[in-house]
C-alpha positions in Angstrom: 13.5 -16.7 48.4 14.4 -17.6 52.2 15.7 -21.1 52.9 13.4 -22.8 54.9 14.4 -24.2 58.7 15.9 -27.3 58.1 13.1 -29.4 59.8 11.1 -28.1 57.2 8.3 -30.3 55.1 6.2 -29.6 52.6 3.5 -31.0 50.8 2.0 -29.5 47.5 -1.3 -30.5 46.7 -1.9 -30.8 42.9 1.6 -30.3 42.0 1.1 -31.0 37.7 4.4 -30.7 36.1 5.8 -29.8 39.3 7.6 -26.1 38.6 6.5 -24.6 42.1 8.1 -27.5 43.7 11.2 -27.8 41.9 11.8 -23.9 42.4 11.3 -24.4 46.3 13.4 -27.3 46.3 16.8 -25.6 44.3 16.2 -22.2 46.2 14.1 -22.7 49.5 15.9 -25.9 50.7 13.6 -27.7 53.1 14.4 -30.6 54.3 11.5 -33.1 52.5 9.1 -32.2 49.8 5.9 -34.0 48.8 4.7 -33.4 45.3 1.1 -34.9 44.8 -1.0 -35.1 42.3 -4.3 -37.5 41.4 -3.8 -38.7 37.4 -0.7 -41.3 36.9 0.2 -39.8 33.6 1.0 -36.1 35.6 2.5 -38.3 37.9 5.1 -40.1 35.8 5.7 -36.7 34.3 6.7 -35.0 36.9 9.0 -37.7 38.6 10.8 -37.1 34.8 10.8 -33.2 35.4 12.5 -34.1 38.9 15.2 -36.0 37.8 15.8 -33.7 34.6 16.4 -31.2 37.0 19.1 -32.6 39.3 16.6 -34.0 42.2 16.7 -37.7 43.2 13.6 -39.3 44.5 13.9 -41.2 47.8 13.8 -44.2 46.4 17.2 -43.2 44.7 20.0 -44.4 47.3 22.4 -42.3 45.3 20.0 -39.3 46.4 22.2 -36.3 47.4 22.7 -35.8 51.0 22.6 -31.7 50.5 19.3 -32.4 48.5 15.8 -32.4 50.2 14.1 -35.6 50.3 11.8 -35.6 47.2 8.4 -37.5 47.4 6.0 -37.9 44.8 2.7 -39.4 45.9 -0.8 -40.1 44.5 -3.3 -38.0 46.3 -6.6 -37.6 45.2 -9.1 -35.5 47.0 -12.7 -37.0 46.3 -11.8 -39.3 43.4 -12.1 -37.1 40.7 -11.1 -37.8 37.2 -11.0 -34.4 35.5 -8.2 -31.4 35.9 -9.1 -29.5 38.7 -9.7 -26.0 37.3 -13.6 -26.0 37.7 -15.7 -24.9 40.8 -16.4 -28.3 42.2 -13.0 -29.1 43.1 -13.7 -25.9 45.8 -15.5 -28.0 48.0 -13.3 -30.6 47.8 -9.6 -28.9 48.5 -11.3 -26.6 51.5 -12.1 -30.2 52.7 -8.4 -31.5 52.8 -7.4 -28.5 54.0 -10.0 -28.6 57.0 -8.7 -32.3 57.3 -5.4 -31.0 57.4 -6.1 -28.6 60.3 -7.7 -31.3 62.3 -4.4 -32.7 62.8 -2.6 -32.7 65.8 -0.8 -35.1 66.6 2.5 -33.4 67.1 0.9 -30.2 68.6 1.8 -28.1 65.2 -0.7 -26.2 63.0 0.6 -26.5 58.9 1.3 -23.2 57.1 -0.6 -23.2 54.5 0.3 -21.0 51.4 -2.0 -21.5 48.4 -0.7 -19.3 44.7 -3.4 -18.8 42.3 -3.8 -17.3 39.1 -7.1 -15.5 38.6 -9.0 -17.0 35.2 -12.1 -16.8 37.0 -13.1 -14.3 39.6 -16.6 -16.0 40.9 -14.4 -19.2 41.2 -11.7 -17.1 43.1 -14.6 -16.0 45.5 -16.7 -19.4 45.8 -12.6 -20.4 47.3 -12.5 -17.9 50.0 -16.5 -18.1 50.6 -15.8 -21.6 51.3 -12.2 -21.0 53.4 -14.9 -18.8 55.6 -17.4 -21.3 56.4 -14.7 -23.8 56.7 -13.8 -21.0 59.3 -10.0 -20.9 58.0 -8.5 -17.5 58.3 -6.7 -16.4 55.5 -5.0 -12.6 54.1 -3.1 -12.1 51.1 0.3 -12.0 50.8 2.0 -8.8 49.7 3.0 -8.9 45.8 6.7 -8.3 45.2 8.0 -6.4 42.1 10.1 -8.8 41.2 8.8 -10.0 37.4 10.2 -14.5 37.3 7.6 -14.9 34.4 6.6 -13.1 31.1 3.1 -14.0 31.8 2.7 -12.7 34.8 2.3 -9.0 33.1 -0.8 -10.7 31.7 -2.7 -12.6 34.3 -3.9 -11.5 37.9 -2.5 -13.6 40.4 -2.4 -14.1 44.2 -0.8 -15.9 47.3 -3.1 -16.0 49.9 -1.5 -17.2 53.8 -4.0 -19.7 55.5 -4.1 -20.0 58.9 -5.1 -23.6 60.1 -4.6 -23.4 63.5 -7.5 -21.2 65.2 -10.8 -22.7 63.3 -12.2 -19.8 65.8 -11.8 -16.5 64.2 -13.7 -14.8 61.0 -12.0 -14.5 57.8 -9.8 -11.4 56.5 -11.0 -10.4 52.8 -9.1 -10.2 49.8 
C-alpha cells in the first residue's frame, strides 16, 4: 500500500469491526480517519478493536503524534435498523454518496473507493444501476495478485473507483 499525502482524510462508511480501517491506518498513514457506522453495539466494538490495536482515539490526549487522528462516529444513512447487506440499503448509500459529491465547499471532489465482496450478483448490479442514474462515474480497479486473505480464493470480490466530481458523464461498466 502507498502512504497517503499527509493532508489526507478519510471517511469509511459502514466500517463494522473496522479491519479496512485499521489496515489503512498502520500502512497507508493519512492524516485523520473516520470510522462510521449506524448500530452502537458495532460501534463500541470497534473503538475496542482500535485501541487493541495500538490506535488512540482523539479524545485520547496521550494519542500518538506519528498516529492518524482516529474518529469513530455514528452515521446512519436513512435510519435503518437492520445490517446493511440487502438491496434497500442501495438506494440509500448512492444517496450519501450523491450528498457527498454535492459538496463544495473547499473546491475538492472526494475520492471515492468502495471494496465489495460479490454474495449477490443482482444486488452488485442494482449498485452500479443506481451509481448510473445517480450519474456517478465509476471503473474497476485492477486486481493485484497479491493473496492478504484465505477467503479471498473463495469469494468474488471487487474495488470499484468513483468519480464524484463530474455528475456529467455516463458510467463505465464493470
Amino acid at each position: 500500500m502507498v502512504p497517503f499525502p499527509p493532508t489526507r482524510t478519510v471517511l469509511e462508511l459502514g466500517s463494522g469491526a473496522g479491519l479496512t480501517g485499521l489496515a489503512i491506518c498502520k500502512m497507508c498513514h493519512p492524516q485523520a480517519y473516520i470510522f462510521s457506522d449506524c448500530h452502537n453495539r458495532v460501534l463500541e466494538k470497534l473503538q475496542g478493536n482500535i485501541l487493541l490495536n495500538g490506535l488512540s482515539l482523539e479524545a485520547d490526549i496521550s494519542a500518538n503524534l506519528a498516529s492518524p487522528r482516529v474518529i469513530v462516529a455514528q452515521l446512519d444513512w436513512e435510519h435503518r435498523d437492520d445490517v446493511l447487506y440487502c438491496p434497500e440499503a442501495i438506494v440509500s448509500l448512492v444517496g450519501v454518496l450523491r450528498r457527498l459529491a454535492a459538496y463544495r465547499e473547499h473546491q475538492w471532489s472526494p475520492q471515492v473507493y468502495v471494496a465489495l465482496t460479490v454474495h449477490n450478483q443482482e444486488t452488485c448490479q442494482l449498485f452500479t444501476t443506481e451509481l448510473g442514474r445517480a450519474r456517478i462515474r465509476w471503473e474497476v480497479e485492477p486486481r493485484h495478485d497479491q493473496k492478504l486473505f484465505p477467503y479471498e480464493e473463495h469469494l468474488e470480490m471487487a474495488m470499484l473507483n468513483l468519480t464524484l466530481k463530474d455528475s456529467h458523464t455516463t458510467p463505465t461498466g464493470l
